[in-house]
N, C-alpha and C positions, 0 to 999 in steps of 0.2 A: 261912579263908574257908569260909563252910558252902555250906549248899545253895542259898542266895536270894540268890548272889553274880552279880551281871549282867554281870559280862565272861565267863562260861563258861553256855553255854547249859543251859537243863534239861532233863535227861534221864527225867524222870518225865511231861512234856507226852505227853497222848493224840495219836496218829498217828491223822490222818480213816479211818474206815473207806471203804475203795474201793470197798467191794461196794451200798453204798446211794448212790444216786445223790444229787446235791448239787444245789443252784439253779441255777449256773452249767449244768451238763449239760442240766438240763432245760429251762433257756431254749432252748440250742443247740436241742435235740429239738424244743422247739415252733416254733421258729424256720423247720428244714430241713424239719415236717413243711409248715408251711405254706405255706413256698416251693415246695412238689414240687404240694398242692394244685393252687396260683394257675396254675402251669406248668400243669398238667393241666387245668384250664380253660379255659384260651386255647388248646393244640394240639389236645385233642380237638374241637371244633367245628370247626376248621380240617380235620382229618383225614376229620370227617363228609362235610363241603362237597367234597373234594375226591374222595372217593370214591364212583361212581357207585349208585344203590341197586338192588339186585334188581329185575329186572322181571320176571314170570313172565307167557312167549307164553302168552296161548289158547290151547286146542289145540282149540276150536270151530272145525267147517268150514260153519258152516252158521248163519245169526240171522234173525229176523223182524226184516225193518227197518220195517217201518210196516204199518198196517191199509191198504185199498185208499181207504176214503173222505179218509184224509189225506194224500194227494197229488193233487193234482185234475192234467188232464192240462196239458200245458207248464208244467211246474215242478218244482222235488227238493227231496229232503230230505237233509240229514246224519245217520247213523245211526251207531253204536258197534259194529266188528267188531273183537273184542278188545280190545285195548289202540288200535287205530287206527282212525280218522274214515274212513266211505267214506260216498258218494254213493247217492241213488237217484232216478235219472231218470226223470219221466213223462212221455214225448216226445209232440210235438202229433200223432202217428198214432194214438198208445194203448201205445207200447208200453214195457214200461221198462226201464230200463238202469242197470246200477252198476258203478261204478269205485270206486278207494280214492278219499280224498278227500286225500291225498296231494301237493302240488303237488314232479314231480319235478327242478325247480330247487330251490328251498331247504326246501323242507319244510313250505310255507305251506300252509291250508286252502282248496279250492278251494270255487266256488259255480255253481249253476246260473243262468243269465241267463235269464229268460225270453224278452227282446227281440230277443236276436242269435241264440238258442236253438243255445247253445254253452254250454260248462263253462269258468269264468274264476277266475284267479286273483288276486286283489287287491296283491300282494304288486309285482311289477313286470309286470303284467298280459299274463299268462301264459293262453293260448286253445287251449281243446279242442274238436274236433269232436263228436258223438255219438257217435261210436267211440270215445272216448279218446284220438284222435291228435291231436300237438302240432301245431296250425295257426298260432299267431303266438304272438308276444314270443319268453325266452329259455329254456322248460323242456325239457331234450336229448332228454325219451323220453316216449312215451307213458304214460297213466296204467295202472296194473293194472286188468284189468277182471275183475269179477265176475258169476257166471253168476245169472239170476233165474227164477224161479218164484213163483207164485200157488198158496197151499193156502187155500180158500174164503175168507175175507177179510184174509187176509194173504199178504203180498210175502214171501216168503222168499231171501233172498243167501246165497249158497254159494258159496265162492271154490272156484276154477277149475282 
């Protein structure tokens, strides 16, 4: 029986080299790389969503809420103090007044009424006096107020 006998295997056959990767391996590779992908695509948005973003306070004490000519009197305006909505009131005396615009039941934005000349909240109708004190519906506290000044044609707010 010589060499090319097929009941004893041969022993001159090349053993795969290990060290170079083969078809089989590299499908695996593509396979696991793309599955970690697809994973990372769907948890990272998840992950975004669920974590809150940086907000950096103002550290502004002080903002021109409006010119004088754009408030006429019995009426307000909503102005940008920080990150947060405040109010500014031109009361039918002349004088003005601000508050955050805050509604402190759920967080809604409050408005100035001219008719009832009170500060309301549309949300579950939510009533401030001129002072910022809660007069009807259900918001438990007063609004924060803020201190005003006039520098020649601007209203300046300064919290307090």
């Amino acid at each position: 029986m010589g060499n090319n006998d097929p009941r004893k295997p041969n022993q001159n056959l090349a053993q795969p080299n290990l060290s170079q990767p083969n078809r089989r391996s590299f499908l695996d590779y593509l396979l696991g790389a793309s599955a970690m992908a697809t994973l990372g695509a769907i948890v990272y948005p998840i992950f975004r969503f669920m974590s809150p973003p940086q907000v950096i306070e103002s550290t502004e004490n002080s903002v021109v809420a409006a010119k004088l000519s754009e408030v006429p009197v019995n009426s307000g305006k909503i102005f940008k103090f920080g990150n947060k909505p405040g109010i500014l009131v031109h009361t039918a005396s002349g004088e003005f007044k601000a508050f955050s615009a805050v509604c402190t039941h759920l967080e809604c934005i409050v408005q100035y009424r001219s008719e009832t000349k009170q500060i309301w909240c549309a949300c579950h109708n939510g009533q401030y006096n001129l002072n910022g004190k809660n007069v009807g519906g259900p918001p438990p506290r007063p609004l924060d107020e803020f201190k005003v000044n006039t520098r020649g044609d601007d209203v300046v707010v300064t919290r307090s």
